[in-house]
Each structure stands twice: as structure tokens, then as C-alpha cells.
N, C-alpha and C positions, 0 to 999 in steps of 0.2 A: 548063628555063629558070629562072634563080636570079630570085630578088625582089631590084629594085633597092631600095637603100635609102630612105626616104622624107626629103623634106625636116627635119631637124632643126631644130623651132621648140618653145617653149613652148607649151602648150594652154590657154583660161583656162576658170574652173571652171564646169560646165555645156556647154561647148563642144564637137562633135566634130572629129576630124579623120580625115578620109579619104584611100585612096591604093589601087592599084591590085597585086592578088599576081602573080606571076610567071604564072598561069593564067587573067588577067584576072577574080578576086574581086575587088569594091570589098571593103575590111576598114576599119572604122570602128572610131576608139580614140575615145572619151568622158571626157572628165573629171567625176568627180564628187569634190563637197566632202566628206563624208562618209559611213558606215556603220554599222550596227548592229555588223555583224561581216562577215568575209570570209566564211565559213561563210552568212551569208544573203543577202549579194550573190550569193554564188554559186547557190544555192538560187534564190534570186526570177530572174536569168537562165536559168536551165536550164529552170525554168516558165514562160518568154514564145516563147508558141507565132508570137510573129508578128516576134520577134529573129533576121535571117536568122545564118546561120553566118559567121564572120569579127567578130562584133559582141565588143569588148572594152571591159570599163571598170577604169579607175586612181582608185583610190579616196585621195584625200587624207589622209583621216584614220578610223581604223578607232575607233570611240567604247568597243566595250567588247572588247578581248583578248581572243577564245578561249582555252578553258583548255586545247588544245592549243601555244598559241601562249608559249615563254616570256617573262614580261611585263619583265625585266630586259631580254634583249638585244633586244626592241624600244627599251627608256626610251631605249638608249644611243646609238640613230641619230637624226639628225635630217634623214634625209631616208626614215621606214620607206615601203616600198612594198609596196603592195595591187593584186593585179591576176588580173580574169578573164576570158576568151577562150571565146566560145560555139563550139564544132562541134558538125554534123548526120553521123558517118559513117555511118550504116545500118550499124553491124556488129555479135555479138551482147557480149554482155560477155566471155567467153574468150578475143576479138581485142580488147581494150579493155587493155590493162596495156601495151602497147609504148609507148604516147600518154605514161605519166608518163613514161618514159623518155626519149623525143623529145622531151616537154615541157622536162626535164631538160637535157638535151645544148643543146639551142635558148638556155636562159636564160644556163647553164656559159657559152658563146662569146662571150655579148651583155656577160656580166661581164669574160670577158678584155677582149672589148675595152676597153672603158670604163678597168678599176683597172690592167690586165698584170700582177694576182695569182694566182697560183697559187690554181684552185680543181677542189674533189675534190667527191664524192658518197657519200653516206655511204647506202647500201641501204632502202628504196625512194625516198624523197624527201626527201633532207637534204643542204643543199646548204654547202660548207663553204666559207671563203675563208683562205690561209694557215695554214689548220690551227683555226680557228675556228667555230663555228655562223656560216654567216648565214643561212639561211632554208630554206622548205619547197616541196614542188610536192605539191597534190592531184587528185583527178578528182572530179567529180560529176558522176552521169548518171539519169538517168528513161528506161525501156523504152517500147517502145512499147505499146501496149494489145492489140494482134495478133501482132506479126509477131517477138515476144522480141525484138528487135536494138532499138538507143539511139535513142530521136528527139531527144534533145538529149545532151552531153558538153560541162562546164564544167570547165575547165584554173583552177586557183587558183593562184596564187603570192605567197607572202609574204615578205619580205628587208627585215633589218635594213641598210637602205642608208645609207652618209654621204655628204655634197659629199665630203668628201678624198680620193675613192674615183676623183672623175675629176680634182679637181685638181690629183693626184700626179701625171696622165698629161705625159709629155713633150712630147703632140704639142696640149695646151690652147695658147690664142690669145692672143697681147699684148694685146689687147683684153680679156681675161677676167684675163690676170695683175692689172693696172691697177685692174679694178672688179672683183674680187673676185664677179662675178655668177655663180651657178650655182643660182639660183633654178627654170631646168630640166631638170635634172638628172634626176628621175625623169621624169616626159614622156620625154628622149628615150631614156629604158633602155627604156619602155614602146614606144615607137614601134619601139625596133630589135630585140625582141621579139617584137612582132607578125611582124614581117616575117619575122623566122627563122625562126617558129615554122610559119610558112605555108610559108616554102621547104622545109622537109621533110616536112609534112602534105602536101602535095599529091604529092608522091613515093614516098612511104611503101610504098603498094602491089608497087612495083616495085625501090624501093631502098630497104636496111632497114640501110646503111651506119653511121647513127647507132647501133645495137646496141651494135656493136663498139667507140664512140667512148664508148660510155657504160658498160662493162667497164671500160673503160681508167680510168675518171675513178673508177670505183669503189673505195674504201679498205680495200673491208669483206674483199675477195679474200683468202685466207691464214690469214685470224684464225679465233682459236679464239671459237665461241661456246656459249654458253647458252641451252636452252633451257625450254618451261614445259609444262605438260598434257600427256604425262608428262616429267619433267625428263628432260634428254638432254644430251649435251654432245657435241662435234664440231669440225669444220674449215672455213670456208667456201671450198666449192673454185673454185666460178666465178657468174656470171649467165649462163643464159642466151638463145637469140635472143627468147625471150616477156619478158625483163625480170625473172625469177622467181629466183631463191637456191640453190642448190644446195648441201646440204652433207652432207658424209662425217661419217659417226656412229661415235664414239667404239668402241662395240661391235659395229662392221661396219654394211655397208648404207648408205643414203645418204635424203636427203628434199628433197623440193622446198617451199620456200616461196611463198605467195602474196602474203604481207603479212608487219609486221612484229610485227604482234597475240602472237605465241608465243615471241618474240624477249625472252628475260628479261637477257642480257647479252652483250656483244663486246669482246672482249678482245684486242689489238691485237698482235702480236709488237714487239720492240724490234729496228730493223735496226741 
């Protein structure tokens, strides 16, 4: 059963707002005014043992850029969005890397709808919009103490978001032509978000559909890359169903990737 979409309203800050998943989850999105960083929102959620799963917050304003995060193409949005999603799956971290993916695919759709721009995926969590950076997806997770498998998995996501992004859309309201309002704009990316991201976690087990959807978004397929410890050079031939990199090496043989850590350059064919 798909997640119906939640009421579309602004959130005000401190405020939550609740709605029901397609498997009867209450999933609770929070607003908060600010953070240290996403890196420790994420962090201080994953370590709240009494945050059930489904618990998400949208951070307004992120006070100091991770130096993962490039600080130019955030300056240049003026609606960036911050945003983390607690899950409990009980599984050990070797079943954990499909989740950026499905995180991925989830976000990829929640953008088409909003801009109707063309956006790709750039290997493991780089999410592109018309051929530009717009943002990242991570995992953070804490084992359990016993049993090696997650007792908590926090979904991060960070995008250089603009208002133009939905005011280009065709299907915006004379109402909103008029007052120029789009004051909630992130709120409701956040809200339609949630809800996707739920309609394929809760699936997940039995349909792994989004795989293939996130192959497809992928850019990196084809290109020649670089690599580092020991330097290698190759082809990237596919992703596959674990979300992992495969690539054909220059001097035969082939290697799977887990991360992008060894990844020293990608080099893109010209079509």
C-alpha cells in the first residue's frame, strides 16, 4: 500500500508535524531553527534511544558547513535544506548500503516532482540537478551492543535548494503567482520525502525495484576511472543490487567498490 501524501502546510519552528505511512507508522517531521552541523544532528538522533523510527528533523539553518559539504554551492541557495530521518532496521551493516540508495531514489522523485528537472546520481551519494551539484545523501548508524545488526540508522540529506526550483513548476497556484509566497517550500520537500522514503522502506524487503531505478539515475555507468592505493585505472561497468560499483580494470579482472574513499578520479566519455 503506497503512502498517501501528507497535507502540504508550512511547519513553524519547533513545531512537529505528524501523519500516518502506508503501514500505519505515525512518522513525525520537526522543525528546527538551527544546528551545529548536519554531521551532529545526525549524530545526537542516532544516539536518542527513546526517538522512535520514523522521527525526522529539517534543520533551518546549518550554523557551521561541514568540510564535506561545499560551502560555495550552499551560499548560492536560499532555501539549503538539512534534513535527518531516524530508522530501527535490525540488520547487520553488509544489508545497510541498499538504504543510501533507496534514500537516493526517494529524494531523485520528490525533486522531479517539485522542479521537472532532470536529475542524475552521481556514485554513491551525489545528487545532481541538470547536470549540476545539488546535494548529498549519507547513512549514520550505531550497532547494537550484542547482537552486531543497527539499533539505530540515520538518513542525512543535504541540497542546495532554491524557491525557483518550484516556482518554475507549471502546475504552482494563482494564488502563489500573485504573492510571490513560497516561504514553504522546504517543509513541503521535507514532508514529501518523508513519505517516499517510507513507501519504499517498508517494502524494501520484498521489493528491491528501486535498485534498478537508481542504476538508471546513475551517471557514473560507462566512464573511465581512477583509482588510488594501489593506482588502477578502468571502466565503470554497472551498480549492483547491494548499491556497490563494479569496475573492469584496465589490466584485466575487475573490483567492487564499497565507498567512494579510493575513488581518485571519473572521467566521463563525451556522447
Amino acid at each position: 500500500m503506497a503512502v498517501e501524501s501528507p497535507v502540504q502546510q508550512p511547519i513553524a519552528d519547533g513545531r512537529s508535524f505528524s501523519f500516518i505511512s502506508g503501514r500505519g507508522r505515525v512518522l513525525t517531521l520537526t522543525h528546527k531553527r538551527e544546528a551545529s552541523s548536519l554531521p551532529l544532528a545526525m549524530d545526537t538522533l542516532a544516539q536518542n534511544d527513546e526517538a522512535p523510527e520514523g522521527t525526522a528533523i529539517l534543520i533551518n539553518k546549518n550554523r557551521n558547513t561541514d568540510r564535506t559539504l561545499p560551502v560555495r554551492l550552499f551560499k548560492r541557495a536560499n532555501a539549503p535544506f538539512y534534513f535527518c530521518l531516524l530508522l530501527r532496521p535490525k540488520i547487520p551493516p553488509q544489508k545497510a548500503m541498499p538504504l543510501t540508495a533507496l534514500a537516493t531514489v526517494a529524494f531523485c522523485r520528490v525533486l522531479r516532482r517539485f522542479s521537472g528537472k532532470q536529475i542524475t546520481v552521481g556514485w554513491p551519494n551525489k545528487i545532481y540537478s541538470d547536470g549540476n551539484l545539488l546535494g548529498y545523501v549519507w547513512l549514520k548508524g550505531i550497532l547494537h551492543k550484542t547482537d552486531g545488526t543497527y539499533d539505530s540508522i540515520v538518513i542525512g540529506i543535504a541540497a542546495a535548494l532554491s524557491e525557483a526550483m518550484e516556482s518554475d513548476r507549471l502546475t504552482k497556484t494563482v494564488s502563489r503567482v500573485f504573492t510571490g509566497s513560497f516561504s514553504g517550500f522546504r517543509d513541503r520537500v521535507a514532508q514529501a520525502l518523508l513519505a517516499e522514503i517510507f513507501a519504499l522502506y517498508e517494502k524494501m524487503e520484498k521489493d528491491r525495484s528501486f535498485m534498478s531505478e537508481y542504476r538508471a539515475l546513475c551517471r557514473d555507468r560507462d566512464a573511465f576511472i581512477q583509482l588510488r592505493s594501489p593506482r588502477r585505472r578502468g571502466t565503470i561497468r554497472d551498480i549492483d543490487n547491494e548499491g556497490r560499483m563494479v569496475v573492469d580494470l584496465a589490466g584485466g579482472g575487475s573490483e567492487v567498490l564499497f565507498s567512494a574513499e579510493n575513488i581518485k578520479k571519473i572521467i566521463y566519455k563525451h556522447k
